[in-house]
C-alpha positions in Angstrom: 0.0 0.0 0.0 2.5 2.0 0.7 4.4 2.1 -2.7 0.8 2.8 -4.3 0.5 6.1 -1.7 4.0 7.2 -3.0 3.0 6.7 -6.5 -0.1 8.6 -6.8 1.8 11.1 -5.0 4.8 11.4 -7.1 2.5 11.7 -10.1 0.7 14.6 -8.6 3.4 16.5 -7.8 4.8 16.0 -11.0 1.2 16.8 -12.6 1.6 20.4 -10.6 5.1 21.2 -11.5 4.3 20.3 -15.5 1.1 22.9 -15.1 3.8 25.6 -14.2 2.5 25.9 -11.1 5.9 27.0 -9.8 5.7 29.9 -12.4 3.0 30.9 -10.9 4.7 31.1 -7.4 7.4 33.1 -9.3 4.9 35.4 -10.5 3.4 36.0 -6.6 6.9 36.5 -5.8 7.2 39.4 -7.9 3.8 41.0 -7.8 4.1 41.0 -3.7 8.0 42.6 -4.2 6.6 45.4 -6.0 2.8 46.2 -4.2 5.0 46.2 -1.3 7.4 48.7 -2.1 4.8 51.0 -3.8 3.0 51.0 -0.5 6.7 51.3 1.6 7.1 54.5 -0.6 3.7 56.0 0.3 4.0 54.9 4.3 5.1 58.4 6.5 6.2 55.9 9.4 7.9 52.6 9.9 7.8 52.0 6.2 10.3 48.6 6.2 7.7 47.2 9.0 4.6 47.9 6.7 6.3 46.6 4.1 7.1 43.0 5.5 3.8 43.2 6.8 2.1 43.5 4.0 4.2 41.1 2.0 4.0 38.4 4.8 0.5 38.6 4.3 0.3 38.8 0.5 2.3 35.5 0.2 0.5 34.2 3.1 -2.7 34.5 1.3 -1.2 34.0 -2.4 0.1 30.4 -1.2 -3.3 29.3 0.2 -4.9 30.5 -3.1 -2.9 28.9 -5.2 -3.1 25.2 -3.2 -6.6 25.3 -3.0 -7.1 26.1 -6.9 -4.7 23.6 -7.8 -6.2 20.5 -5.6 -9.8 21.6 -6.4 -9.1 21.9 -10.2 -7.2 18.8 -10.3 -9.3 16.2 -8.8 -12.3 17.9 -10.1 -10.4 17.4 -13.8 -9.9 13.7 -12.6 -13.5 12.8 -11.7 -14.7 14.5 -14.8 -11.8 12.4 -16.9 -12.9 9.3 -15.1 -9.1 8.9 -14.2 -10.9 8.2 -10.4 -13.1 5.5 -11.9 -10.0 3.8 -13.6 -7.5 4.0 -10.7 -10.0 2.3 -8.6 -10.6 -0.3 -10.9 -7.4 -2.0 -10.3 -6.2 -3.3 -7.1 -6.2 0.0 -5.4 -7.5 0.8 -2.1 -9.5 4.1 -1.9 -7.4 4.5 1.5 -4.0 4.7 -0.8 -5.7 6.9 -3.4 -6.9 9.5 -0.9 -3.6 9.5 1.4 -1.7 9.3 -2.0 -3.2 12.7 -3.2 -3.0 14.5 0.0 0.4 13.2 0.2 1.2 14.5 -3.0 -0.2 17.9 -2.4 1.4 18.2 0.9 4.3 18.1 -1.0 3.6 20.4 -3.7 2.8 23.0 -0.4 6.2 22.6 0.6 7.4 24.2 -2.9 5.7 27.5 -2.2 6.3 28.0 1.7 10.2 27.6 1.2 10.1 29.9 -1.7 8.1 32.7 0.0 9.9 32.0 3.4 13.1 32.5 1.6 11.7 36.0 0.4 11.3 36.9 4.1 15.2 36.4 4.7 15.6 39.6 3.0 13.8 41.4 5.8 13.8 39.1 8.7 16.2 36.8 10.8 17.0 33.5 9.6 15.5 32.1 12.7 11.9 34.1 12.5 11.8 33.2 8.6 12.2 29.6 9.5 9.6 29.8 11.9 7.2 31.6 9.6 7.8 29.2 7.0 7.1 25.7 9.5 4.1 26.9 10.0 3.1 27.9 6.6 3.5 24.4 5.8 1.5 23.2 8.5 -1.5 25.7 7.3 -1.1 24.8 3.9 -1.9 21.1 4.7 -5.1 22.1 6.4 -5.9 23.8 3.2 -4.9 21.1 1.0 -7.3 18.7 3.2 -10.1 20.9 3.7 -9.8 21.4 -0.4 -10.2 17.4 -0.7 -12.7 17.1 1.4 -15.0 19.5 -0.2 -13.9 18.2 -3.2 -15.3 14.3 -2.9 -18.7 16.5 -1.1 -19.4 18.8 -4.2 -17.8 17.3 -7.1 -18.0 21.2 -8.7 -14.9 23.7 -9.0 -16.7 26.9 -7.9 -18.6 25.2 -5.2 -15.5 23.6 -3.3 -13.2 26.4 -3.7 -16.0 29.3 -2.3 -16.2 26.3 0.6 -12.5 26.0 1.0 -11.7 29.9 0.6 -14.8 30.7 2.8 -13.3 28.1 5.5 -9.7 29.4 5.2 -11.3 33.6 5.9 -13.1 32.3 8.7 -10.2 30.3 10.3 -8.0 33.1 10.2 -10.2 35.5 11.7 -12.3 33.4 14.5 -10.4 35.0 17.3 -11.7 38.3 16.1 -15.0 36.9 15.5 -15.0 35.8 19.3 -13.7 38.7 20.9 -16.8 40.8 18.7 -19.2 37.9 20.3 -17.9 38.4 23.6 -18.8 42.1 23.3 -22.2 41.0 21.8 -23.2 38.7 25.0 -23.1 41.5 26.8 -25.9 42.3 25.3 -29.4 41.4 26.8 -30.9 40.3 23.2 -31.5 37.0 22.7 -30.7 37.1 19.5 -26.7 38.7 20.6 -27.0 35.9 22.8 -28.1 32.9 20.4 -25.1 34.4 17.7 -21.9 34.1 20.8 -23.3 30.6 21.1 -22.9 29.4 17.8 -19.5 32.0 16.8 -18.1 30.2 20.4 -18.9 26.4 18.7 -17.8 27.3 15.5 -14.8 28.3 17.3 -14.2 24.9 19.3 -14.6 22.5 16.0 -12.3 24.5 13.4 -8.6 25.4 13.6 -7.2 29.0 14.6 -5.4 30.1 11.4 -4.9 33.6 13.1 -2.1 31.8 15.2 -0.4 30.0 12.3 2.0 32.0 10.4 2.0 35.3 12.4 3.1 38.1 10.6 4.3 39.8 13.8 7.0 36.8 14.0 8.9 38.7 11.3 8.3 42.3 12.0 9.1 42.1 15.5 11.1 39.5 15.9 8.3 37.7 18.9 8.0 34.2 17.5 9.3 31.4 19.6 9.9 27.5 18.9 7.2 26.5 21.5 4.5 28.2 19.3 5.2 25.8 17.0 4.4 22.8 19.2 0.7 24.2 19.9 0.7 24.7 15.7 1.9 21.3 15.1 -0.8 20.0 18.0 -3.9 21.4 16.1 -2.1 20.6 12.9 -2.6 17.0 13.5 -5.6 16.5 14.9 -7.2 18.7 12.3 -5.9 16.4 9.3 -6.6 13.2 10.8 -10.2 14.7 11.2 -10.6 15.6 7.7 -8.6 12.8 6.6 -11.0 10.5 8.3 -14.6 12.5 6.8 -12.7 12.5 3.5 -12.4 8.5 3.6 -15.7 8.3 5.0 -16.8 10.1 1.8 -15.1 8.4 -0.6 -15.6 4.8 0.8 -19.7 5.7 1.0 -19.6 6.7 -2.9 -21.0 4.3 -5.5 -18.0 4.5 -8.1 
């Protein structure tokens, strides 16, 4: 099984790097080098900080994007081709297919967080960059997942990416939504109260982005190595999660 999950990997990450994917990256690369020094030249104050901040968060966002499109377009592409219906024809466990693609794209995510982390040298310490770029890995394989996983539920390119985009927005800003909720349950309305109760459960069953990939790790220097043990916590217990709806999906699907 396991040289079947390092095949289909191998040919996926292949099948993104033949689609010039990484010229892609090249082209974020760019794009974010140059908004960001237009926008350093018109800041009055701390002009290198807004800068980094504002690329950090460009890339950030660029590299989520670009996942997301890719594994939604691709294994939409491969249900549509039937490619899904052949591979499972042989002697191929849905298991290996499904860890073999996510395998595959957590690879490809690797491509773009060491290129944009190496951007962030430029303006950072090695040891903040590094630290910015382990967990942009780790965020990019929750994308990846959560991509897959709305994938094998809609079987349509506009639905899954809206879900997975929506998903990634909301994740990255729960803590804000929280602390506005907090503010709201103060409130004697039942209706403030009914909307803290479900923004507080929404809260408990999907990751906190906003602390993956901090942008304040590289303009001020405040990251620390024990961050990323909390990151990698909630890393892995998000993926086995979506792993485990994902193969629940596909197992239930009459293919």
């Amino acid at each position: 099984m396991f040289k079947q999950i390092y095949s289909i990997a191998t040919y996926t990450l292949l099948e993104a790097l033949r689609n010039r994917l990484s010229w892609l990256m090249l082209i974020v690369v760019f794009l974010g080098i140059g908004l960001s020094g237009f926008l350093n030249a018109l800041a009055l104050t701390e002009s290198q900080a807004t800068q980094l901040a504002l690329l950090a968060a460009f890339l950030r966002f660029s590299a989520a994007f670009l996942l997301a499109t890719f594994v939604v377009t691709s294994m939409v592409r491969e249900f549509n081709d039937k490619g899904l219906e052949l591979l499972l024809s042989l002697a191929l466990p849905r298991a290996a297919y499904l860890l073999g693609k996510l395998a595959g794209f957590a690879a490809l995510a690797i491509v773009p967080a060491f290129l944009f982390g190496a951007l962030s040298l430029f303006f950072s310490s090695l040891n903040q960059s590094l630290l910015w770029t382990i967990s942009l890995i780790f965020e990019l394989w929750i994308v990846a997942a959560f991509a897959m996983l709305c994938v094998l539920s809609f079987n349509q390119i506009m639905a899954a990416l809206s879900a997975t985009l929506g998903f990634y927005l909301l994740a990255r800003s729960i803590t804000a939504l929280q602390l506005i909720a907090k503010e709201a349950q103060l409130e004697t309305s039942s209706s403030q109260q009914f909307m803290s109760m479900v923004m507080n459960g929404v809260a408990a069953v999907i990751p906190h982005l906003d602390n993956f990939t901090k942008t304040e790790w590289l303009v001020y220097q405040t990251g620390q190595w024990a961050d990323l043990k909390l990151i990698a916590l909630q890393s892995t217990i998000c993926l086995v999660l979506l792993v485990s709806a994902g193969l629940f999906d596909l197992y239930r699907k009459n293919i």
